[in-house]
C-alpha positions as CSV (number, residue, x, y, z in Angstrom):
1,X,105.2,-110.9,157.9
2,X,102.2,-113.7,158.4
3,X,102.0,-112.4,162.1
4,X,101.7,-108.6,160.6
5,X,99.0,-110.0,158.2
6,X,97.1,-112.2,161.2
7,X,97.3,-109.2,163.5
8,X,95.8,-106.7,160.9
9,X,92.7,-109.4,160.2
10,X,92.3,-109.7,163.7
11,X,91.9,-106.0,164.6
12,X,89.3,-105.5,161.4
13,X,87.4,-108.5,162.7
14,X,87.3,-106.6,165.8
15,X,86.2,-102.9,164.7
16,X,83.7,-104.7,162.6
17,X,82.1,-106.3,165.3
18,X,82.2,-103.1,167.6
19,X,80.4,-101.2,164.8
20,X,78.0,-103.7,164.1
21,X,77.6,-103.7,168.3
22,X,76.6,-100.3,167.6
23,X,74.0,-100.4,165.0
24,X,70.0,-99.0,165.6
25,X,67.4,-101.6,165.0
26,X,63.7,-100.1,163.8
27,X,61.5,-102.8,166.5
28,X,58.4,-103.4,164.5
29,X,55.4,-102.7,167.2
30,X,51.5,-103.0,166.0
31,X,49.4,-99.9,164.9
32,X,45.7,-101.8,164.8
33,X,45.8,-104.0,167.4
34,X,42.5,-106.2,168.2
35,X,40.5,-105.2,170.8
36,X,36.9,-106.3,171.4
37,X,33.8,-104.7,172.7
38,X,33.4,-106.1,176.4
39,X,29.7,-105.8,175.6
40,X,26.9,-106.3,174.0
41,X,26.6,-103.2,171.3
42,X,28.3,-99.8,171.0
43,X,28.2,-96.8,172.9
44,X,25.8,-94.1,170.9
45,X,28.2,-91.2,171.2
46,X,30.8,-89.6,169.0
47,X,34.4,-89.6,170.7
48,X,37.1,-88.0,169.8
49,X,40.7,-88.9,171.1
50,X,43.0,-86.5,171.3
51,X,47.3,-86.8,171.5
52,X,49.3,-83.7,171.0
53,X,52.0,-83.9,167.7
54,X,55.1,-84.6,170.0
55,X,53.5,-86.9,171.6
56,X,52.3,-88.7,168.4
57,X,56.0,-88.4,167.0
58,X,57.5,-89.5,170.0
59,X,60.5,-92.2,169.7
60,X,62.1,-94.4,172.4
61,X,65.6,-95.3,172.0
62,X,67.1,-98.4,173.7
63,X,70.3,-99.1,174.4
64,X,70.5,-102.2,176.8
65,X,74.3,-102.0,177.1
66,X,77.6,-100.2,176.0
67,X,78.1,-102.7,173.1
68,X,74.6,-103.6,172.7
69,X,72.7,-102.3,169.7
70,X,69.8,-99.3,170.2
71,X,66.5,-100.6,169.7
72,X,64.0,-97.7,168.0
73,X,60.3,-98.0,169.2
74,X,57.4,-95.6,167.3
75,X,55.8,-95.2,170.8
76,X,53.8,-92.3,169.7
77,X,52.4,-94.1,166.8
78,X,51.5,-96.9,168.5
79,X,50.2,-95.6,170.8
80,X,47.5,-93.3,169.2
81,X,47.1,-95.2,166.6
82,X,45.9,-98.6,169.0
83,X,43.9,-96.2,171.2
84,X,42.2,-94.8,168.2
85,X,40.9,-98.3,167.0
86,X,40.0,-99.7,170.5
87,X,37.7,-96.7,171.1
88,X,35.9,-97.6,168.0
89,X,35.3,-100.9,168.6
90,X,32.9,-99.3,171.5
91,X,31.6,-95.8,170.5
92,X,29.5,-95.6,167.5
93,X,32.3,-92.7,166.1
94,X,35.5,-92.2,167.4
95,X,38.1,-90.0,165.5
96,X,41.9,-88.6,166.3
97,X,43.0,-85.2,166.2
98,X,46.4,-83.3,167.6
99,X,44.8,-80.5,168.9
100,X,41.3,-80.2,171.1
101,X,39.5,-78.2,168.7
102,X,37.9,-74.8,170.0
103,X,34.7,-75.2,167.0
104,X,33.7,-77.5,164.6
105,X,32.1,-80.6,164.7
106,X,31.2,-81.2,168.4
107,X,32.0,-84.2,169.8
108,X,30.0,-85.9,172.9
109,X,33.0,-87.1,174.3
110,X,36.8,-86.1,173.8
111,X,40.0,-88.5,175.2
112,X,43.4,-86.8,176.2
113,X,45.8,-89.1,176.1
114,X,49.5,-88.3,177.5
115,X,52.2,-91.1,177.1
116,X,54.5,-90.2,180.6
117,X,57.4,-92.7,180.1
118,X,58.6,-96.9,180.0
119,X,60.4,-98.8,182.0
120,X,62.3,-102.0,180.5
121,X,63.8,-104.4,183.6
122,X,66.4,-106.9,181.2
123,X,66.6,-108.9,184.4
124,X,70.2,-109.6,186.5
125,X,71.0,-113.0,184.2
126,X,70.8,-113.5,180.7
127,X,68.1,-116.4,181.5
128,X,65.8,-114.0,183.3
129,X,62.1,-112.4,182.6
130,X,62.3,-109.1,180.9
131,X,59.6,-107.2,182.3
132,X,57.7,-103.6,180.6
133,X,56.0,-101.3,181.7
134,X,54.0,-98.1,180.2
135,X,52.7,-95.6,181.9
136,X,49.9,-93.3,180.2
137,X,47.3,-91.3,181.5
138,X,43.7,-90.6,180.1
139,X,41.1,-87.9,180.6
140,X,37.7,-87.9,179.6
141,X,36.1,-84.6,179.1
142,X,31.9,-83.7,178.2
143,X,30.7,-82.0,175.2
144,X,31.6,-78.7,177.4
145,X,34.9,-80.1,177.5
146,X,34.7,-80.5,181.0
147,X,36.8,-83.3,183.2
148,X,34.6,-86.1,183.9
149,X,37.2,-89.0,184.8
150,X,41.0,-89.4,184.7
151,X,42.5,-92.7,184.9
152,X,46.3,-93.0,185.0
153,X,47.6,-96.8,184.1
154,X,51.0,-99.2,184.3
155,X,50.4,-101.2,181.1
156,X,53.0,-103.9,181.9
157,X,54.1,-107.2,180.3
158,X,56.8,-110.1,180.6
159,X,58.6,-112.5,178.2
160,X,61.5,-115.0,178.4
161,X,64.6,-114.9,176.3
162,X,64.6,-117.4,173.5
163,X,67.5,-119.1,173.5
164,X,69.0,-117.2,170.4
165,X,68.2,-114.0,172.7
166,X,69.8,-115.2,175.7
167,X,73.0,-116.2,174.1
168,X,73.5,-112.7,172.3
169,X,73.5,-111.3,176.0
170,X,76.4,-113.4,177.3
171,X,78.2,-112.5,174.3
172,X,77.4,-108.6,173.5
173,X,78.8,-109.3,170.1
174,X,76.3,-111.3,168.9
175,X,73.8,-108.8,169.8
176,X,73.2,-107.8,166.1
177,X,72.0,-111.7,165.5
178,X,68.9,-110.3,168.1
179,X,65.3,-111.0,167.1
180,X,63.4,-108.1,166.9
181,X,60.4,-109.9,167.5
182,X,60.5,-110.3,171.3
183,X,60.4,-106.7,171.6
184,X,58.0,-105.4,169.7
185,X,55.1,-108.0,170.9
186,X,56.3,-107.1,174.4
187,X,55.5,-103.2,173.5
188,X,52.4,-104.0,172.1
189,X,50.9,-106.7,175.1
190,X,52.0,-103.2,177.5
191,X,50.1,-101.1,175.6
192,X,47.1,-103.3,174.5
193,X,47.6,-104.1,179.0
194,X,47.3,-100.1,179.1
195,X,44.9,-99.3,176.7
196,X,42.5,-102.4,178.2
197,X,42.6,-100.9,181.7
198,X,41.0,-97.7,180.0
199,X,38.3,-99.4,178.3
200,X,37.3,-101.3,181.8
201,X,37.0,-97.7,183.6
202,X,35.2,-96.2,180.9
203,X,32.8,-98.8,180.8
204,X,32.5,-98.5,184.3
205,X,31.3,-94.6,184.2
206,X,29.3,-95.3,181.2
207,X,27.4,-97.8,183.0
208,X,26.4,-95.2,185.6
């Protein structure tokens, strides 16, 4: 009868731990993050950046193993949203729309941005680097809304396990305990690496 009883506790244990193995975590990532003008003074133009709905709405989901849990990123959010800010900390106006508009207020300058995918490398051990990268591409189009430079980037960044981190990868069940923390500042220092390479080229062409 006890052995019944032990085996029965045993197998809940178990199926609880499988389902928690299972669960999705929201990772927290950044919508302002701080960039700086790399010069003296803004840019006198108006600028508007531009990121089609599905891409604005899109969602990464992240499983790093069967019994690991799926890690949610807002990758669309963050990544409008951060582009949005860092081209106003350099053009005098800079605004964010879904659609390039055909009329209304014209613009000087208009960005397309298209998020194109991520790569996460967990690394062979549970002691190794975890490397990210982002790729996104940018456009900058005239007032006639003509092409004037496209810049395709690898925003990329690395961390080390924490020792909380490392230990819930030996033992998958333990994943749950997971920081969320790592992952999300990894996110954003990929696309703050992205959005930075931008800013350098389009200061570049502005200076010409």
């Amino acid at each position: 009868m006890k052995r019944n009883v032990t085996y029965k506790i045993v197998l809940i244990i178990f199926c609880s731990f499988i389902m928690l193995a299972g669960c999705t975590r929201n990772i927290q990532v950044s919508t302002n993050l701080p960039f700086k003008n790399p010069q003296e003074g803004k840019i006198n133009q108006k600028m508007l950046v531009v990121m089609s709905k599905e891409q604005t709405e899109a969602i990464i989901l992240e499983k790093p193993g069967a019994l690991a849990d799926t890690f949610k990123i807002e990758a669309g959010k963050s990544i409008s949203s951060n582009l949005t800010t860092a081209m106003k900390t350099i053009f005098e106006r800079a605004d964010f729309v879904n659609e390039l508009p055909r009329n209304g207020d014209p613009f000087d300058y208009y960005i397309l941005a298209r998020y194109k995918n991520y790569k996460i490398e967990w690394g062979s051990t549970a002691f190794s680097p975890v490397t990210m990268n982002i790729y996104i591409d940018y456009d900058l189009l005239d007032a006639r809304k003509e092409k004037v430079l496209a810049v395709s980037t690898d925003g990329s960044s690395t961390w080390q396990r924490a020792g909380g981190e490392a230990v819930a990868i030996i033992n998958p069940f333990v994943n749950i305990f997971v920081t969320n923390s790592a992952l999300g500042q990894a996110w954003d220092q990929a696309v703050a690496n992205s959005i930075s390479q931008w800013m350098s080229e389009l200061q570049k062409h502005f200076k010409k």
